[in-house]
N, C-alpha and C positions, 0 to 999 in steps of 0.2 A: 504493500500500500504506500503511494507515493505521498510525501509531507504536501500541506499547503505550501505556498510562495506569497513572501512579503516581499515587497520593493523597497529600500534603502534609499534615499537619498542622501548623498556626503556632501554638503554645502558650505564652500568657503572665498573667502575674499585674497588667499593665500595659494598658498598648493594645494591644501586640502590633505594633507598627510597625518595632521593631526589629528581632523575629525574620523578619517578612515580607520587610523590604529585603535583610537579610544572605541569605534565603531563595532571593529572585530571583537575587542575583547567583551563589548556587552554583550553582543547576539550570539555570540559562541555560548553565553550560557543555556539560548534556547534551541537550538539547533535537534534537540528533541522534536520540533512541535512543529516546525516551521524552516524552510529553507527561504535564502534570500539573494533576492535581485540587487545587487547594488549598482546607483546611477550616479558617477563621478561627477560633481560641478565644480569645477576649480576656478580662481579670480574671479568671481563675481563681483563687481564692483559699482553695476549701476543697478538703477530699479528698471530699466527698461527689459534687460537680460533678469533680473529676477523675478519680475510678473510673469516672464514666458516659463521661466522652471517652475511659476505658483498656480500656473495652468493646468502644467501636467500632474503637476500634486493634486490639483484637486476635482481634473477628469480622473484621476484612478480612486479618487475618495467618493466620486459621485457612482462608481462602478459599485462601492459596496467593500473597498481595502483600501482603507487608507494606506498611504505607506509610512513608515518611518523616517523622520528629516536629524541630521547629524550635523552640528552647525557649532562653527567657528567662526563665523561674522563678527563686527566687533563696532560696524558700524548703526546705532541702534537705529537711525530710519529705516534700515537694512532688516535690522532686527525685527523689528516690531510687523512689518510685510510681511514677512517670512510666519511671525508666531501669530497673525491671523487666518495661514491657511489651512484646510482642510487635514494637515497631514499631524501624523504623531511627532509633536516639534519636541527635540530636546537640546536645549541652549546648552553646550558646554562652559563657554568660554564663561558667559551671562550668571551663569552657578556657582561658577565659582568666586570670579572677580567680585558678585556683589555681595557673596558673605564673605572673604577679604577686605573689603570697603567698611563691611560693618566690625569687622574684628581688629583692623589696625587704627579705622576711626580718623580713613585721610581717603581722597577720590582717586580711583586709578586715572591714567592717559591714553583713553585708544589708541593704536596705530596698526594699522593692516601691516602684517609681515613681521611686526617686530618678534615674535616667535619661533624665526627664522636667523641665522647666519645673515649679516651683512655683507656683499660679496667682498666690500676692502676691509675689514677689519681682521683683527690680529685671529683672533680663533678659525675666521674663514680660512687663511691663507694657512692655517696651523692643519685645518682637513685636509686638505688638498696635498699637503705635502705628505701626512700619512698616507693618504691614497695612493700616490705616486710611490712611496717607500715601500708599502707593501704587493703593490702589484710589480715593481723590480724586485722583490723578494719573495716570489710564488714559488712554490716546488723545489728551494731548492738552486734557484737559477741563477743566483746571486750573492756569491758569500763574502761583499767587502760592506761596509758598514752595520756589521751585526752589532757593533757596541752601541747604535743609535735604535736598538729594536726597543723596544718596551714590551713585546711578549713575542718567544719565536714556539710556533706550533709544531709537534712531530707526531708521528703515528704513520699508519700504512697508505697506502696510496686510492684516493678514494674514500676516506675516512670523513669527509665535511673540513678540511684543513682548510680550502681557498675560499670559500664564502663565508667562516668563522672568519677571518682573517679580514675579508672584504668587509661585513660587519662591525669589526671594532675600529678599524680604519674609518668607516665614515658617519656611524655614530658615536664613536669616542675620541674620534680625531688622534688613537693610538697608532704609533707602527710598528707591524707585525710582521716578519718573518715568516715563514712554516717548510717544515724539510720533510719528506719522506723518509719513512724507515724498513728500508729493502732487507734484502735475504743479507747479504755481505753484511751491513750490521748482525745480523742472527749469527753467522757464523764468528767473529769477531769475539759477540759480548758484548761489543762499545759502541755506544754512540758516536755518530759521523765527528771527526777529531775536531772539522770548524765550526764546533757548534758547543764544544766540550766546555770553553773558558765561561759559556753563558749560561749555564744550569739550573741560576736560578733566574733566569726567564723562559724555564722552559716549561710548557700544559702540553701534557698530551689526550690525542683523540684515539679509541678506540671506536669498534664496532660489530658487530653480530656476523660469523662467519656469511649466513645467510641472505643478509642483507648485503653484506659486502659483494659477494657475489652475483647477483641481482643488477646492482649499482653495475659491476666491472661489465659483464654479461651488454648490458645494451651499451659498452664503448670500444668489447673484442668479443664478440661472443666465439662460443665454441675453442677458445683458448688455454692456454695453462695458466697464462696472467689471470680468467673469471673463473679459473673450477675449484668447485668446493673443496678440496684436498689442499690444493693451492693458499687459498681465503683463509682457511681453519689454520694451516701451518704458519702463515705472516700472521695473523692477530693473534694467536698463544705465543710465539716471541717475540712480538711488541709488546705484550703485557708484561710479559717476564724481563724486557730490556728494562723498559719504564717503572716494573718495581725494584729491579736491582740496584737502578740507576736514583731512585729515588724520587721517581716524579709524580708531579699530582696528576691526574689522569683521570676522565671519564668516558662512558658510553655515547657514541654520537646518535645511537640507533633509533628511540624514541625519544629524544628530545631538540628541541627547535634552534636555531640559531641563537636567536634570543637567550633561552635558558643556558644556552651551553654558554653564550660572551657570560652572563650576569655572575655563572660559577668562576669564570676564568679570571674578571674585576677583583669578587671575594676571595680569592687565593692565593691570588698571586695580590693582594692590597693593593691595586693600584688608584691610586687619586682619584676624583671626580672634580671636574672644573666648576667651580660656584659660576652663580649667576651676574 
């Protein structure tokens, strides 16, 4: 028996990344009951472009579904449009900012974007250059500036190493490294030598024989690189390098990018940039 379908609206003056993310993790609690259509509006910034989105909102609420409206607007004529149509409005920004307003007991300052990176300011240019450092230091492909990493990632090949890696880079504005750990390490014992002086910035990724295989499967199928023999034999001596060697380590198998940066932040202590 197939779910209902709700319609999402993600409404913003900005990119719209905001309202998206806070979006997922609300309707993820319902995902029981109902599946959902999500309908990106990004920069909206006049009323002529928001009466046309308050149209649609409220042909689908005269059909008998309202949809759900996800809203980081910040301009209130903007607002107040928006919170008379048709649809399930939920004001993020609005909820929060004005019990703020009433707990510090001073008026916030609208500004569209400021929730956002200025492209010339010092933190902008501070991602950018993680990005840069870490995508010259994917796989392995680059081992001169490792004293400049802030976390270098190891584990087997296919393990979630480059999109962890791409992840702290441009939500954390960290640079990250990450090196595969091949058979030649297993037989060794050691961890690859240009990598040994940085130990303690080292997290590594494991992962589920099966899964690995899966993963390697649709990039060599029918090979010795994707077979289960293969998979099973790299990830029991990665675990066994990585406890010998002393490293903090986890499962990449069911858990999300997210999860996995937020353990590797908590472990490895590193900073968080105030506001």
């Amino acid at each position: 028996m197939s779910l209902p379908q709700k319609t999402v609206f993600i409404i913003s003056d900005g990119t719209g990344i905001t309202a998206e993310t806070f979006g997922h993790s609300v309707l993820s609690q319902f995902t029981h009951v109902y599946t959902f259509k999500q309908v990106r509006e990004p920069f909206v910034t006049t009323i002529e472009k928001l009466k046309e989105i308050i149209a649609r909102i409220d042909a689908l609420a005269d059909e008998g579904n309202p949809p759900i409206i996800f809203s980081t607007m910040v301009d209130h004529d903007l607002v107040e449009h928006l919170r008379r149509s048709k649809g399930i409005f939920l004001d993020i920004f609005g909820a929060c900012v004005n019990t703020l307003e009433l707990s510090l007991n001073v008026r916030s300052q609208p500004t569209v974007g400021r929730s956002h990176l200025d492209a010339n300011s010092e933190a902008y240019h501070k991602r950018i250059e993680a990005i840069n450092f870490t995508l010259a230091h994917d796989d392995g492909q680059f081992v001169h500036g490792l004293q400049e990493a802030d976390v270098i990632l190891v584990g087997v090949s296919r393990s979630g190493k480059t999109p962890t890696s791409l992840y702290l880079a441009m939500q954390y504005a960290l640079k990250v490294a990450n090196f595969p750990l091949i058979p030649e390490d297993f037989e060794r014992g050691q961890l690859p030598k240009t990598i040994k002086p940085y130990r303690h910035k080292l997290f590594g990724l494991s992962i589920q024989p099966e899964r690995l295989a899966e993963i390697r499967s649709e990039r060599r199928p029918n090979s010795q690189y994707s077979s289960i023999e293969q998979c099973r034999y790299e990830v029991a001596e990665a675990e066994h390098l990585m406890r010998m060697q002393n490293i903090s380590w986890l499962s990449s198998t069911s858990k999300s990018i997210e999860e996995i940066s937020t353990t590797v932040l908590q472990i490895l202590k590193l900073d968080q940039d105030t506001y």
